[in-house]
N, C-alpha and C positions, 0 to 999 in steps of 0.2 A: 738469627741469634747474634751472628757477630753487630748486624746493623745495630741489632738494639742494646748494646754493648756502645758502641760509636757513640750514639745518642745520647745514653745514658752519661757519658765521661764526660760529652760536651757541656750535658745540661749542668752538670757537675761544678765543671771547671767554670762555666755562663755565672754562676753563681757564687764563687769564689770559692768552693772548698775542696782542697788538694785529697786528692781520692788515695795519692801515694804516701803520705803520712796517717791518712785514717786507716789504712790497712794495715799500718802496723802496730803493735803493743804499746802504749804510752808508756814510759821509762822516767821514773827521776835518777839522774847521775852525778853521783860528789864529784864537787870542783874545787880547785885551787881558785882563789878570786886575789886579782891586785888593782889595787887603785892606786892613784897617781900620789905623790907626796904631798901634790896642794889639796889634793880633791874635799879634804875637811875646813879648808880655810876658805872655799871657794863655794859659791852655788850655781856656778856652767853646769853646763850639760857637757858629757865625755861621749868620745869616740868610746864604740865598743869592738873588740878584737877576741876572737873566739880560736882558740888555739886547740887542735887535737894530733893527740901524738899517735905515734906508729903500735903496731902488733906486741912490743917487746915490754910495756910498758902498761898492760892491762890489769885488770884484776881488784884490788879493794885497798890501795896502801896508795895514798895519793903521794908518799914521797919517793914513789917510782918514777913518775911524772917530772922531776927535777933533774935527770939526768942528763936530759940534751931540751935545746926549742925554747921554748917562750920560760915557762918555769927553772930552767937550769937558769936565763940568765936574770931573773926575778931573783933567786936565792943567791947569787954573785954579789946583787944589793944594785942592778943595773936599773936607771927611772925612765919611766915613759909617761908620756902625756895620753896616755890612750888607759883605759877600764881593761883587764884580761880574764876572760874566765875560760880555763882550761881543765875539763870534764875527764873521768875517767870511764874508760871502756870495759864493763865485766870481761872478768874472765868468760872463754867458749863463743863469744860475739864479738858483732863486728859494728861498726859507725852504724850499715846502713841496716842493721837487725830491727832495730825497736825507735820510736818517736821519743827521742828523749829530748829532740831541740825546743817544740812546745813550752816544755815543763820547767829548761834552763833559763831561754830567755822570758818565761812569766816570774821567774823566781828573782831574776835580774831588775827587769823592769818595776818589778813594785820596792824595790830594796835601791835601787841607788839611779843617779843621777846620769840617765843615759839620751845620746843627741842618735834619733832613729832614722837619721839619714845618714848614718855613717857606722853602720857593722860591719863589720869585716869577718871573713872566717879565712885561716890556715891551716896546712896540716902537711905532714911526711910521711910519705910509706904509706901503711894504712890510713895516716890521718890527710895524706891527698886524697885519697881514696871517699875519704869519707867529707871533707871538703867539699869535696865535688856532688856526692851525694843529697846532703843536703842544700846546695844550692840548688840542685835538680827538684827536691824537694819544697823548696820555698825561697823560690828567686827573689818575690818581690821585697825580702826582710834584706837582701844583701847589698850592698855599694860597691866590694870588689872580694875575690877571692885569689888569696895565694897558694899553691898547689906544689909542693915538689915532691920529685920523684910517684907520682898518684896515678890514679886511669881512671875509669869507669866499666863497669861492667858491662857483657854485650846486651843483657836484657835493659840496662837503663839508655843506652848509646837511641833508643830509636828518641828518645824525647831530651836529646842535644840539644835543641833549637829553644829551651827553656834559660838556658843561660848565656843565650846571643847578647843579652840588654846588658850583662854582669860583665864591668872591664876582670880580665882574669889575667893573671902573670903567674906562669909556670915554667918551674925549671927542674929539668930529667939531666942526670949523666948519660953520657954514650955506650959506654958499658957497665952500663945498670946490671948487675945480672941476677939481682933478685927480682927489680918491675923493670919490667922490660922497659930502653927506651919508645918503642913502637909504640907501648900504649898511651905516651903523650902527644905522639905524631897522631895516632888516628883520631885524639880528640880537635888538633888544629884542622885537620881535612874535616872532617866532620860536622864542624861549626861554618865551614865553607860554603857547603850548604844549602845554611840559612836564610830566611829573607831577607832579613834585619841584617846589616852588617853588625860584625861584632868585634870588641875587643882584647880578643887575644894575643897577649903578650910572650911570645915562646923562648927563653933563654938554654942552649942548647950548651950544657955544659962539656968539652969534648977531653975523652981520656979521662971522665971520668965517673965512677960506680955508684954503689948506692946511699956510702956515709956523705951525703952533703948537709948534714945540719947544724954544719959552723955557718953557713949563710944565712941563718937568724942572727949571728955574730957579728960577720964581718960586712954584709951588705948592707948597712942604714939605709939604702935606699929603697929598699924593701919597705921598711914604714912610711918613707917619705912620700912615694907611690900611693900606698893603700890612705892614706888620710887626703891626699888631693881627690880620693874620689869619692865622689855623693849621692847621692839616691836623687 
């Protein structure tokens, strides 16, 4: 049983179809969408940047979404050169409940002007959480992924080795005491590993907790980062 089980994931995977987003529920989810100030006077192709926020910030009122992270500093009137679309989470669930990345970026891609060597996904709290997830779930869509304060669960932790290729930059407080910092540590060991050398970038924020999301604020280098990297 289990062999035919082995077999069966490889033949899967041999073929290209992610077994761990067809297992779950296809989902469409309302987004917040920004595009760039030129993006109408231009016909480039944009970076795209997928933004998900934390636990506190779910439900069905996308102007819950505007309180901290990409969307708070969209509604400020802050511009970027990069495409945002930032999804909301139902109420009762979680990032990694249902397939709803499928449906966002099909919905994306046939609607505006996107350059598919450079997605980027973020998130805090639960939207590290869920960052990570769906990289775990569809590596080969992502160029890099920013992660704070996030983990991974222990049932996805055996298929680490999925996002060795993904440069990744995360950053945890020391006394996080709602996500542990531990569970950023045991993703850095864990990607250790791998075959593949990987990418991971660990900024070890010290003394302090779990509100870090003036660091979409105050760190430019955050974007500067995520756009030097490329598929």
């Amino acid at each position: 049983m289990n062999y035919r089980l082995t077999f069966w994931t490889i033949l899967l995977i041999f073929f290209g179809i992610n077994i761990y987003s067809q297992q779950k529920v296809v989902a469409k989810y309302d987004y917040l969408l920004y595009l760039p100030k030129e993006y109408s006077k231009e016909t480039k192709k944009y970076p795209l940047v997928i933004y998900l926020h934390g636990g506190g910030q779910k439900g069905n009122d996308l102007n819950k979404l505007k309180t901290y992270g990409l969307p708070y500093l969209v509604e400020k009137g802050q511009n970027f050169d990069f495409i945002i679309a930032s999804p909301q989470c139902p109420d009762n669930k979680y990032w990694s409940t249902e397939n709803w990345f499928e449906t966002l970026y099909a919905d994306l891609e046939a609607k505006y002007r996107i350059d598919k060597s450079r997605i980027y996904i973020t998130g805090i709290s639960m939207g590290g959480y869920g960052a990570y997830i769906t990289a775990l779930d569809f590596p080969d869509k992502f160029a890099a992924v920013v992660a704070l304060c996030g983990g991974i669960n222990d049932s996805d932790l055996k298929r680490i080795c999925n996002l060795s290729k993904i440069p990744i930059w995360a950053f945890h407080g020391t006394v996080d005491d709602k996500i542990s910092f531990s569970e950023t540590e045991r993703i850095a060991k864990a990607l250790e590993t791998c075959k593949i050398k990987n990418n991971f970038k660990f900024t070890r924020l010290e003394n302090e907790g779990h509100e870090i999301q003036y660091l979409y604020e105050t760190k430019p280098e955050i974007y500067k980062w995520m756009l030097e990297q490329k598929k």
